[in-house]
C-alpha positions as semicolon CSV with decimal commas, in nm:
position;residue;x (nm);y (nm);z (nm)
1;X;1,127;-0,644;0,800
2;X;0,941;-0,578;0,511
3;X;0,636;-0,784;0,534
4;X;0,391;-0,450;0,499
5;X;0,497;-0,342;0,168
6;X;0,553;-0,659;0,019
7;X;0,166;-0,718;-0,091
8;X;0,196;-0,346;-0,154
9;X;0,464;-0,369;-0,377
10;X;0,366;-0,685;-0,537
11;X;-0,006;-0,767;-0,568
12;X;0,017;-1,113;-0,585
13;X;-0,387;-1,143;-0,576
14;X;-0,607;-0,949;-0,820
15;X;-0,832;-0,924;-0,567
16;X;-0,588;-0,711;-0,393
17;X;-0,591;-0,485;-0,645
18;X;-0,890;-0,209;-0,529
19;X;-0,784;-0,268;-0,206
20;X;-0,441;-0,190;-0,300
21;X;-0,542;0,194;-0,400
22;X;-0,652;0,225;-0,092
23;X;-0,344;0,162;0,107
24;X;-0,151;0,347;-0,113
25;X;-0,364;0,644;-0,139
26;X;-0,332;0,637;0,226
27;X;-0,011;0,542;0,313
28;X;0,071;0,840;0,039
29;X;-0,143;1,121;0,266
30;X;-0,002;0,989;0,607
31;X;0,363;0,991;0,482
32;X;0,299;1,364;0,320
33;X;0,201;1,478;0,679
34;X;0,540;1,316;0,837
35;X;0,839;1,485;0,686
């Protein structure tokens, strides 16, 4: 199911948009520690 990186992948809101950063920036440093 890919309901998590749906609003990741498309920002529907704009509002979403600093938040978005965020996850990614995040989602980028916890997938660089998992190989």
């Amino acid at each position: 199911m890919e309901v998590a990186p749906a609003p990741i992948i498309f920002p529907l809101k704009p509002s979403h948009s600093p938040r978005l950063e965020t996850i990614v920036e995040d989602a980028d440093e916890e997938y660089g520690d998992n190989p």
